[in-house]
N, C-alpha and C positions, 0 to 999 in steps of 0.2 A: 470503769471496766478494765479488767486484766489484759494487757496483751498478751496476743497468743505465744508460747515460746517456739524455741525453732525446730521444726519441723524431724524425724527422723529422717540420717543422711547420709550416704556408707561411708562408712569408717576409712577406707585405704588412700580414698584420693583427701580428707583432711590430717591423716595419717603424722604428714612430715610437721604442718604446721603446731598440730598438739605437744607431740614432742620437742618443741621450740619453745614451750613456754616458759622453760625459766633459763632460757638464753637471753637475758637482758642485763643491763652494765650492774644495776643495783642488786638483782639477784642473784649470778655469779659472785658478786665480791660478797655477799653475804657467805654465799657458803664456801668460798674459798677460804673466810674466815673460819667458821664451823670446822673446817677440814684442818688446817692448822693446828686449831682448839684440839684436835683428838688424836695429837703427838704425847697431852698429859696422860693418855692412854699409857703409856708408858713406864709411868709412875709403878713405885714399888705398890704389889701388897693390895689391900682393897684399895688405895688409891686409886690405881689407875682400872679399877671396874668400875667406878664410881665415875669417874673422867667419859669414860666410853660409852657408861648409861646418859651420861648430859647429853653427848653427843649424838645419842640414838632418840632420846626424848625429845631435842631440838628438831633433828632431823623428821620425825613423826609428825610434832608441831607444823613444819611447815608443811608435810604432805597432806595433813587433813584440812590443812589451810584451803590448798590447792583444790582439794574436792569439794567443798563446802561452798567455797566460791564461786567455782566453776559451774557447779549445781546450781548455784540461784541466777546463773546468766552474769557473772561479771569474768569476763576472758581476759583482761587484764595481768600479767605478773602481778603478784602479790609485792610488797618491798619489807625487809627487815621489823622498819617500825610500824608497818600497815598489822601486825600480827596480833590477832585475836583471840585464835586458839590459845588451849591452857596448858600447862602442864601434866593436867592428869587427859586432856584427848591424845598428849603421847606417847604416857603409860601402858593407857586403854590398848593402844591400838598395837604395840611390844607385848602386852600380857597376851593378848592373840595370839602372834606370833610364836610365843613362848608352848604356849599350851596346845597350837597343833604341832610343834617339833616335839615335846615330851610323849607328846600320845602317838607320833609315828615312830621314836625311839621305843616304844614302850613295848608298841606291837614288834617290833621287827626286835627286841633279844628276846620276847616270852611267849609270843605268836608264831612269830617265823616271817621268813623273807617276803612268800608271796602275799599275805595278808597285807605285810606291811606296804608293798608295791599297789592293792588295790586303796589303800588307805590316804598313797600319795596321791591318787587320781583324783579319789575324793576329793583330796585338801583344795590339788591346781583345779579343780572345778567348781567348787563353790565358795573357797578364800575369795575373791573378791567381793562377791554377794555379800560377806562375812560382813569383808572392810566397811562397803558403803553402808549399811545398818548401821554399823558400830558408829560411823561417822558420824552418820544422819540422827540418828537415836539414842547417842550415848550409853544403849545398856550391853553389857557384854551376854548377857543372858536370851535376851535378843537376835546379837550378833551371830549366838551359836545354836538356835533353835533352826531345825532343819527346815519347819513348818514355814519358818518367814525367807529361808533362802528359796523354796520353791513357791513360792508366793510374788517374791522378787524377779524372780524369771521368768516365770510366768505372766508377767506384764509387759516384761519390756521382750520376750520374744527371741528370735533367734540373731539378734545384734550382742546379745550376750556374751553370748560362747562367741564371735569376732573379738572383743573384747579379754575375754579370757585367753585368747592365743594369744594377743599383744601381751596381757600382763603377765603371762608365765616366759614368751622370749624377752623382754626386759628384765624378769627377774633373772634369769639363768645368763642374760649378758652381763647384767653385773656383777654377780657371782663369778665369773667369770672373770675377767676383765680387775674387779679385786682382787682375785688371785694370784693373776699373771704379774700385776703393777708390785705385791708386795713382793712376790718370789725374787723377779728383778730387782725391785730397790729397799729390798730390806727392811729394817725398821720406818727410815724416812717415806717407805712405801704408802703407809697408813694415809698421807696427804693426800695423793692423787685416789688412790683407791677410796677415800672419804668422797673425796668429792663428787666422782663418777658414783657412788653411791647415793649419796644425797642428790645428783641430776635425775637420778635415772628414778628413785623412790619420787620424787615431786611430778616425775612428768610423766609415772604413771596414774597415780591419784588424779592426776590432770584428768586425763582420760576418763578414768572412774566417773567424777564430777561430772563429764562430758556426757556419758552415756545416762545419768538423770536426769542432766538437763534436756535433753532431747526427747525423755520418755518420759516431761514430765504427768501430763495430761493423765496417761496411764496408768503412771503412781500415785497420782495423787497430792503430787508435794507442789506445794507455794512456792514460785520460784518470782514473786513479784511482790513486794519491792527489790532488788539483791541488797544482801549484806548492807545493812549501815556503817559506812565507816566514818572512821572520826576527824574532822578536820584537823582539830589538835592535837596533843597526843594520846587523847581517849577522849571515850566518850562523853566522862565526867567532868572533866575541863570543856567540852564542848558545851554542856549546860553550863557549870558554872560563867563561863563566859558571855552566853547568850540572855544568862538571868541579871549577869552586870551588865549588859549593853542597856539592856531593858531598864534600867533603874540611872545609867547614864544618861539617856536618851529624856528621862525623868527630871533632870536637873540634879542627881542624887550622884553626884560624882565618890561621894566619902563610905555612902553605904558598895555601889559598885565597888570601890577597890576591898572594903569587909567581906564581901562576897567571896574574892578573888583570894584573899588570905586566906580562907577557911582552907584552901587547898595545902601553902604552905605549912599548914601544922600539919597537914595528913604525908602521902607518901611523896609529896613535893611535887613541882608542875613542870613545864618546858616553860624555856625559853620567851616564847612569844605572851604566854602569860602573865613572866614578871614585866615583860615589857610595857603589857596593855596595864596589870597593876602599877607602874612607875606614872603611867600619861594621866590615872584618875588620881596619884595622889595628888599630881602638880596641880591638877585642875581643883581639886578639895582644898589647895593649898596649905598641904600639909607636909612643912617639908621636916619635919623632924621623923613622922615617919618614913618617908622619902631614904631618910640618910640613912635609917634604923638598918632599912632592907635591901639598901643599895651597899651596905659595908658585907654581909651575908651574899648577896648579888652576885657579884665582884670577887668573890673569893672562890664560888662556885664555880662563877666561869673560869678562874685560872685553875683550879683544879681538874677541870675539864678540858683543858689545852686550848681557850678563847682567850688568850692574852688582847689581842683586836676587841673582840666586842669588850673585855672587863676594861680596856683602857676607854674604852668610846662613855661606857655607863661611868664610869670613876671621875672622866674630864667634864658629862652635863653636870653629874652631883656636885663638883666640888663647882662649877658656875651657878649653881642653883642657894648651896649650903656652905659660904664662904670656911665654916672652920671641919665641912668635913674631912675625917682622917680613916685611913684605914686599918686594920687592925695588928697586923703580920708583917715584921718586917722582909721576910724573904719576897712577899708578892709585893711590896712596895717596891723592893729592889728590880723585881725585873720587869714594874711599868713602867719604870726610869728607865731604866737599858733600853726599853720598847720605845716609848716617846722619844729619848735623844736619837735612837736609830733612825724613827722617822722625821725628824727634822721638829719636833715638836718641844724647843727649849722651853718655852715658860710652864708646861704642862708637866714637863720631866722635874723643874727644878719646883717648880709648886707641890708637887708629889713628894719630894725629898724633906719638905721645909718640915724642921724642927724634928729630922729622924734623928740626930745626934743626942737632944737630951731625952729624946722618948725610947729608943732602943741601944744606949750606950756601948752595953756588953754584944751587940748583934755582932755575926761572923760579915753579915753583909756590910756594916758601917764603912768601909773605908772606901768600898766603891763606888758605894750612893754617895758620897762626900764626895771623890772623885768627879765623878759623872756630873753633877751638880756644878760644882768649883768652874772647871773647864765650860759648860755652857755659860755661866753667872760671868767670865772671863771674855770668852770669845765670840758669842750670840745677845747676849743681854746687857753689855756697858758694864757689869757690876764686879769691876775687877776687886775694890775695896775689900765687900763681903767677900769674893772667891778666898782673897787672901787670908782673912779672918778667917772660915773653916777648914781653910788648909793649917794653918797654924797649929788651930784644935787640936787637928786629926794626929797632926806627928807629935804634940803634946801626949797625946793618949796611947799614940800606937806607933810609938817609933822604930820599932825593929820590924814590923807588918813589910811582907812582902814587895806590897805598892808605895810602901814608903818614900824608895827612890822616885818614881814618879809623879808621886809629892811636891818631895822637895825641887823636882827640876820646874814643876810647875809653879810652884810659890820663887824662886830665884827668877824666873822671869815677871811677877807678878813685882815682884821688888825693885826690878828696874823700869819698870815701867812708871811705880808710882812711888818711888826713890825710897830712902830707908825711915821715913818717918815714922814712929813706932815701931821700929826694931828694936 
């Protein structure tokens, strides 16, 4: 049995809290981002139309978010990666937009003023009716049949039109409020005026949502279960996962991580996937594939600014897969930099071994030698070796910047362990 949804409940005294819904730390930094993003607005030429449609499509995205959600009872801030909605529900809901400004433009140069002035009334009174259709129903055909906006109002009554005075002073305070932020600050205006844009469009939809959820009985809409969302990064990873657990659980560790890869050859997974496919190959004991997907792994996470986690996955593989190596001299370079930073010598200079005859001509060679030499020197007893690849190094690259530093290091390396083999 359904439970019952909440009650209708006047609008003024939950007023403040609605328009607080996307005052949270993950939502604002989201669309402070967003807001940023829409300085490429600026861009010559279609460029920057094209910049500013992302920015208004995004922006849509999250507003329909916010209703959709809010409609089936989950009052929750949405977050950045919780986002379901498409691309084209942000289209949709801008082709709206679009097509009641052409048609009040239309009337008011070839009708006349006053026409145009009842045409506006029209729009502020039954645009939002518009919006939730379009929301809830995805047709724009729909959205603009007069017959389902007085059908729509008709249910939910005179909370409506409350509803419609909030969303017309929120639309005209950001309008507003846009204007005032560009006029002041100029081009750079577009950030703040983005932003307050993007608040004020989310946390009316908020509202929108609100006033279905509350009426839903009336309408007729299922507002039980809410929204599924995805524990992982989608849904699809969520089965895939729960079809590996299931075949783990099996004693089937090897088909589990097959399961699991099907994802990698598609649009690629999160994080916690390759991690749960790394735990069944060990368990399959399969560490050739292991090393296959952890060199791929590892490279992903530095290209993603996880220097941390790719040195954590890089230091199990290579205790797991004595001769794994990794592919790229520049990311080998800077999990050395990383491990000798953190105090981690034998992992930094494990990671260096044998970059010399596998990346000869690399710009990075002389530092990974470096870096290597001095812990092999000062952390590990192995002054001998240090001195042998310092030797190498100014063999090779003797006029190299860090040359001198080289050489000061291999001069005390020599008195240390006298000049035998000089």
């Amino acid at each position: 049995m359904s439970p019952s949804p909440r009650r209708p409940e006047p609008l003024l005294p939950r007023l403040p809290s609605l328009l607080a819904y996307p005052a949270t730390k993950a939502m604002l930094a989201f669309m402070a981002a967003l807001a940023l993003f829409r300085l490429l607005a600026h861009a010559p030429n279609i460029l920057g139309l094209l910049f500013e449609l992302a920015f208004w499509v995004m922006g849509y995205k999250l507003a329909v978010e916010a209703l959709v959600n809010t409609a089936h009872g989950r009052y929750e801030a949405l977050h950045g990666e919780d986002l379901m909605a498409t691309d084209g529900d942000g289209v949709e809901q801008i082709v709206l937009g679009v097509l009641a400004t052409v048609a009040l433009l239309a009337v008011a140069r070839w009708v006349g003023p006053l026409p145009a002035l009842a045409l506006l009334a029209v729009i502020v009174l039954f645009m939002p009716a518009a919006v939730m259709l379009l929301s809830i129903n995805h047709s724009l055909l729909n959205a603009l049949n007069p017959l389902a906006w007085f059908e729509l109002i008709g249910r939910i009554g005179l909370p409506y039109f409350g509803v419609v005075a909030v969303f017309t002073v929120l639309a005209i305070a950001s309008e507003f409020a846009a204007w005032a932020l560009q006029s002041a600050l100029g081009g750079i205006g577009l950030v703040p005026a983005g932003f307050v844009s993007l608040f004020v469009l989310v946390a009316s939809y908020h509202v929108l949502g609100d006033l279905l959820h509350r009426h839903a009985d009336a309408l007729g809409l299922d507002i039980t279960p809410a929204v599924a969302r995805a524990t992982y990064a989608n849904p699809v990873e969520d089965e895939a996962m729960a079809l590996a657990a299931d075949l783990a659980a099996r004693g089937e560790p090897a088909a589990a991580a097959e399961r699991l890869a099907g994802l990698f050859r598609g649009r690629g997974a999160s994080d916690p996937v390759h991690e749960q496919y790394r735990r069944y190959l060990v368990a399959a004991g399969d560490l050739a594939a292991l090393a296959a997907h952890d060199r791929e792994y590892v490279s992903s996470l530095l290209v993603t600014g996880k220097d941390k986690a790719a040195l954590a996955v890089a230091a199990d593989t290579m205790a797991r897969v004595p001769d794994f190596r990794l592919a790229l001299p520049e990311q080998i370079a800077r999990l050395v930099a990383l491990a000798a930073r953190q105090g981690q010598s034998q992992l930094a200079v494990a990671l260096a071994r044998d970059f010399e005859s596998r990346f000869p001509a690399s710009p990075e060679l002389p530092g990974v030698v470096l870096v290597a030499a001095r812990l092999q020197s000062e952390r590990l007893g192995q002054d001998a070796a240090a001195r042998d690849r310092l030797r190498a190094l100014l063999a090779s690259h003797p006029g190299h910047p860090q040359a001198g530093e080289a050489r000061d290091l291999l001069a005390a390396l020599d008195r240390i362990l006298g000049p035998a083999g000089a």
